[in-house]
C-alpha positions in Angstrom: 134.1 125.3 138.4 130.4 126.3 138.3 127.8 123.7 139.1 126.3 123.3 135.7 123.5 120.8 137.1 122.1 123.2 139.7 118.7 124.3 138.7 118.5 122.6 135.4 116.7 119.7 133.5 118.4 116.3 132.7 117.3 113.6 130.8 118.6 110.2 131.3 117.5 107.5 129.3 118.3 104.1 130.6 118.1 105.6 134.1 117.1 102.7 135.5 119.6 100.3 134.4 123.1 99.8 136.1 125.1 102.9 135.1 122.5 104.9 134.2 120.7 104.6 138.2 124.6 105.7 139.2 124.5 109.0 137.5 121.2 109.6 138.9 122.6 109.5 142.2 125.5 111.1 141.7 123.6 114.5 140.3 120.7 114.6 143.2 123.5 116.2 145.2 124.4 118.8 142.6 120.8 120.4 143.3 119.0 119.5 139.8 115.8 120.8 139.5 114.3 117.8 137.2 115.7 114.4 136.5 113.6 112.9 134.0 114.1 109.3 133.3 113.2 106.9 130.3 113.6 103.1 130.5 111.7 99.9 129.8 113.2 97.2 132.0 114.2 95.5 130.1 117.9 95.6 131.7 116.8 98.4 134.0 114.8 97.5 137.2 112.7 99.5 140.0 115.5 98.0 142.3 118.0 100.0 141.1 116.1 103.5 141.3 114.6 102.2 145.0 117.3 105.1 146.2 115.7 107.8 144.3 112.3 106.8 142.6 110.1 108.6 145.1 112.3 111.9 145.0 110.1 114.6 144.1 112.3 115.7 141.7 112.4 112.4 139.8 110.4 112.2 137.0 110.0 108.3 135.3 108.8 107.3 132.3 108.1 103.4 131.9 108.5 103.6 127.9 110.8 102.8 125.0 113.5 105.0 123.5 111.4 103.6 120.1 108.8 105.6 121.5 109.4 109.1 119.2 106.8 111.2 121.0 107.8 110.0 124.2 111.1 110.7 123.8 109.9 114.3 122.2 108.4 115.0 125.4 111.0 114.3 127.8 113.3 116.3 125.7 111.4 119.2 125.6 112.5 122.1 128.0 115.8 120.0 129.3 118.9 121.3 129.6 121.2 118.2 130.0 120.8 114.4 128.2 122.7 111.4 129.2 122.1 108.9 126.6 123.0 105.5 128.1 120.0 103.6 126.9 121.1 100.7 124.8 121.3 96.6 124.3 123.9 94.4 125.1 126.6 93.1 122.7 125.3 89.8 122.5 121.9 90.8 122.1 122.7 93.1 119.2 124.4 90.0 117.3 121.0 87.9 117.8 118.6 90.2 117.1 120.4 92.8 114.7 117.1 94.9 113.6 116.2 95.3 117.3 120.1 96.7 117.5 119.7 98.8 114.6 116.4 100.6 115.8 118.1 100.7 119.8 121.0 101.7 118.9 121.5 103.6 115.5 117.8 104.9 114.7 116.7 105.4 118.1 120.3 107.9 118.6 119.4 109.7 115.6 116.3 111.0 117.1 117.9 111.9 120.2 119.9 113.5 118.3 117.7 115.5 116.0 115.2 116.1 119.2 118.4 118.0 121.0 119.2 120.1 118.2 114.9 120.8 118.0 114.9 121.4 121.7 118.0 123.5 122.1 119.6 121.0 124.2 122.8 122.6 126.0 125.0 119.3 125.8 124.7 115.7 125.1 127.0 112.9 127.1 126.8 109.5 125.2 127.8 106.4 126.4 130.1 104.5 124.2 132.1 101.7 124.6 136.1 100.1 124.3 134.4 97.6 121.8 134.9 100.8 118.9 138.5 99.7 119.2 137.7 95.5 118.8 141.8 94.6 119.0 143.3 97.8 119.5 146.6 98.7 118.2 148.3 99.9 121.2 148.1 98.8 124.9 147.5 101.0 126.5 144.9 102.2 124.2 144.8 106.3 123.7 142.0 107.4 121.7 143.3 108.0 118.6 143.5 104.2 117.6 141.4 103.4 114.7 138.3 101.4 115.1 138.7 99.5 112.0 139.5 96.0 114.0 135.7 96.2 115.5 134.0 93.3 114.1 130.5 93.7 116.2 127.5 95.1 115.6 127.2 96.7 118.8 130.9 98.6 118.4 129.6 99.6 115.2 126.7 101.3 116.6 128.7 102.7 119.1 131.0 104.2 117.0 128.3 105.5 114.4 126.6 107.3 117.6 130.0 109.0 118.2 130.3 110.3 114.5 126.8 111.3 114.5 127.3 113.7 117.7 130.6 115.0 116.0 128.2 115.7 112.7 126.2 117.5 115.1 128.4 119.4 116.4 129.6 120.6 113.3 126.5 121.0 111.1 124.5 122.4 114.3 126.4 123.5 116.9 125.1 120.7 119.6 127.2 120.0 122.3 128.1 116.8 123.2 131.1 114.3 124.5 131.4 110.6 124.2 132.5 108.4 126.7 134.3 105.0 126.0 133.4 102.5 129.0 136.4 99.5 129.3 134.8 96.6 131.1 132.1 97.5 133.3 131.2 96.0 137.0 129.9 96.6 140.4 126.7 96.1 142.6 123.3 96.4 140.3 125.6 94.8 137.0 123.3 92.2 134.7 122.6 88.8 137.2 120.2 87.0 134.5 120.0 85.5 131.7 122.3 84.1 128.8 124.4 87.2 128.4 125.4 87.0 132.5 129.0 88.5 133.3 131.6 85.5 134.2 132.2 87.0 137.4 128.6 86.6 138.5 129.0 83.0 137.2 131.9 82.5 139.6 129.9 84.1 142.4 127.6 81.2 142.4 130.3 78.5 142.2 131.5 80.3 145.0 128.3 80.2 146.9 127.8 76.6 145.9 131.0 75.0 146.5 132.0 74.1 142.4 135.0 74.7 140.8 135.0 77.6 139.0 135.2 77.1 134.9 137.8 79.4 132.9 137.0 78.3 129.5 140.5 78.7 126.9 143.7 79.4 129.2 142.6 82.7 131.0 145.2 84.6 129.8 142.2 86.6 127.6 142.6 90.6 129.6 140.0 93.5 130.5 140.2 96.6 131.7 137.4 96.0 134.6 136.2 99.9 135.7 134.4 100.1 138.5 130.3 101.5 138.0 130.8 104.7 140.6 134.2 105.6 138.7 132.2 106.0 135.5 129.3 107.4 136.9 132.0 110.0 138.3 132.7 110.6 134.7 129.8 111.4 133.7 129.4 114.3 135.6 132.6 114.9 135.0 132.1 115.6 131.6 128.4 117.3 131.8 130.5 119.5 134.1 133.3 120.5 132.2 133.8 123.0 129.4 134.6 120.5 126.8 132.8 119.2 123.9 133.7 117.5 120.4 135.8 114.9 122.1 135.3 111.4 123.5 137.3 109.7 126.4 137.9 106.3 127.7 136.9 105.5 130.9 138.9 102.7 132.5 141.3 101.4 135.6 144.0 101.2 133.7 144.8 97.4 134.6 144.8 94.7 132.5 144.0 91.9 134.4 143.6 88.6 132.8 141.0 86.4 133.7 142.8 83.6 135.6 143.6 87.2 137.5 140.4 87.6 138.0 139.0 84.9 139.7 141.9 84.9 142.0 141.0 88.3 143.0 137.2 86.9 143.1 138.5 83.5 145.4 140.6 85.7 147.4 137.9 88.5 148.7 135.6 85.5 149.3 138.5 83.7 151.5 137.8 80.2 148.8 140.2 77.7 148.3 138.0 76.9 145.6 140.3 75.4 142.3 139.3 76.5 138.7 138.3 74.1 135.6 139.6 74.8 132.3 137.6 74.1 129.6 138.1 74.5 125.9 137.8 77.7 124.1 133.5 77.4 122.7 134.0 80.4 120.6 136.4 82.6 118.9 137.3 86.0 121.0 138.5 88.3 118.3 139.8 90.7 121.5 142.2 89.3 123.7 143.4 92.2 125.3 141.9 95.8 126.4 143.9 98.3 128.5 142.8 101.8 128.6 145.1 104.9 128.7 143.3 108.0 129.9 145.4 110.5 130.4 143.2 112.6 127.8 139.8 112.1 130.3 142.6 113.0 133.7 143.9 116.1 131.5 140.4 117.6 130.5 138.0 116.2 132.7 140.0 115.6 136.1 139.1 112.2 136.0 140.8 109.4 137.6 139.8 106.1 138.7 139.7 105.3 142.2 138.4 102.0 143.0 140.9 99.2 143.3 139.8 95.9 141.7 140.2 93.9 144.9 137.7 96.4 146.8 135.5 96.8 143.4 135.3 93.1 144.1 134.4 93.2 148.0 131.3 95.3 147.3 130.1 93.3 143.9 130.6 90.1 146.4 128.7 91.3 149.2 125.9 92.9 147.4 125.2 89.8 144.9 125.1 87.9 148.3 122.6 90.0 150.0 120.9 89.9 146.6 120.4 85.8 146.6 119.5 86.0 150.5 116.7 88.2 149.5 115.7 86.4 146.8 115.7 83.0 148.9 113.8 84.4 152.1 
C-alpha cells in the first residue's frame, strides 16, 4: 500500500488532546511534510504534544475551531484533516449552545473549508454513543441510531451524515470512525466529567474502597488510545471512503470486571462499595463488532485490557509523583 502521508499536509484539530497527540505520533514516522495542529486546551495540554511540539515539522496553533479564519488558514494547502476536536458528553448536555457551535456549526465549516481547499480526504472521529442502546451485541454498523438520547450522539451522528452529503453533492472524501470506550495514558484526570477508572486509581493510591455505584453489571467496550490511533491511519491510508467503522476490543466487560482488572494490575486487596444508582444510564451495554474496519482497513485491536490497564496505572502514577514533587 502506498504511503499516502509521505510528503503531504495534515491537519489535526484537537491535536493536542488525548487521541488526537496519538495520531500525531503515529504519522511522524510516515515522513509528513507538515502537521498542523489546532487546539485550545481546553481538554488538550502541552503535556501531551511534549513528544513532538518542537518537531520542525509541527506546526501549532493555540486557537479555537470557532475561530473561522483560523481554521481557513490551517486548511489551506493540506492534503489530509483529522477532525477529532470536540466536547465531552457531559459537557454537551450542560452547556448545549457551546455543543452546538463545537460540534455541529464548527463541523460544517470544516466541512465547507475541505471542499474550498480541495482537501483529499477527511477522517472524523465519531463515537459508539450514535447507537445509545444498540439493537444487537455485538453491534455492526448497520444498527440504527434512533435509541441515542444525547446531545453529543446526535452531533456525532449529524457530523457523519454531513460528510456522506459531502461526498455525494461534492465529491470530498472522507470516513467516520466510531470510538467504543476510550482509555489509556494522557485520558481526562480533572474535573467533574473524570473517567471512573481514574477515580478508582486514587482509591487505590489512597487506601479506600472503591465505589461501584448500581450493581456493576452496566458493560463497555474499553479500546485502548494506540489501537484507535492505529485506525486512524488506518483509514487515511486506505482506499476507502463513504463508510464509517467502529473501533473497539471487542469485549464487554462490565464494570465490577473492571475494577477487578484495575485491583488486580495494582496487586490491591482493596474491596468495592456499592452505592445506589444517582442517575438513570439509558445504555447498559456496548460491544463492538468490527469485522467491517478488519475487512477494509486491516484493523484489529491489539491491546489486552489487563496490559491497557498496566500502562494507564503506571503512567497516572508517575503523573501524581510529578505533580507532588
Amino acid at each position: 500500500m502506498p504511503n499516502k502521508v509521505k510528503g503531504s499536509t495534515i491537519l489535526v484539530t484537537g491535536g493536542a488532546g488525548f487521541i488526537g497527540s496519538y495520531v500525531i505520533e503515529q504519522l511522524l514516522p510516515l515522513q509528513p511534510k507538515k502537521i498542523i495542529i489546532i487546539d485550545n486546551f481546553i481538554r488538550g495540554t502541552k503535556e501531551n504534544m511534549k513528544s513532538f511540539f518542537n518537531n520542525p515539522v509541527i506546526e501549532f496553533n493555540q486557537g479555537d475551531m470557532r475561530d473561522t479564519a483560523l481554521l481557513e488558514k490551517c486548511i489551506a494547502g493540506t492534503d489530509y484533516v483529522f477532525h477529532m476536536a470536540a466536547l465531552r458528553i457531559n459537557a454537551c448536555a450542560a452547556n448545549p449552545r457551546d455543543g452546538f457551535d463545537v460540534m455541529l456549526k464548527s463541523t460544517f465549516e470544516v466541512a465547507e473549508l475541505c471542499v474550498k481547499h480541495k482537501v483529499k480526504k477527511v477522517i472524523y472521529s465519531s463515537s459508539a454513543s450514535v447507537y445509545g442502546l444498540a439493537q444487537h451485541f455485538p453491534t455492526p454498523e448497520t444498527d440504527n441510531p434512533y435509541n441515542n438520547q444525547t446531545f453529543y450522539g446526535a452531533a456525532k451522528m449529524w457530523g457523519e451524515q454531513l460528510f456522506r452529503s459531502y461526498k455525494f453533492m461534492y465529491g470530498l472524501d472522507y470516513v467516520a470512525l466510531r470510538y467504543f470506550n476510550a482509555y489509556g495514558p494522557r485520558m481526562d484526570t480533572d474535573g467533574k466529567y473524570t473517567e471512573v477508572m481514574i477515580k478508582w486509581l486514587d482509591c487505590i493510591r489512597d487506601g479506600r474502597n472503591p465505589l461501584i455505584y448500581g450493581d456493576g453489571s452496566t458493560t463497555m467496550d474499553f479500546v485502548y488510545v494506540k489501537d484507535i490511533a492505529n485506525a486512524n491511519i488506518a483509514a487515511l491510508q486506505a482506499d476507502v471512503t463513504d463508510e464509517a467503522f467502529n473501533i473497539g476490543n471487542c469485549e464487554e466487560t462490565s464494570l465490577k470486571q473492571l475494577l477487578g482488572v484495575l485491583l488486580k494490575v495494582n496487586d490491591s486487596t482493596l474491596e468495592p462499595e456499592f452505592r445506589e444508582e444517582n442517575s438513570i444510564n439509558p445504555v447498559s451495554r456496548r460491544l463492538a463488532d468490527v469485522s467491517k474496519a478488519e475487512k477494509l482497513l486491516d484493523f484489529k485491536p491489539s491491546v489486552s485490557l489487563e496490559q491497557g490497564m498496566r500502562e494507564l496505572t503506571a503512567w497516572y502514577f508517575e503523573k501524581i509523583k510529578i505533580a507532588t514533587n
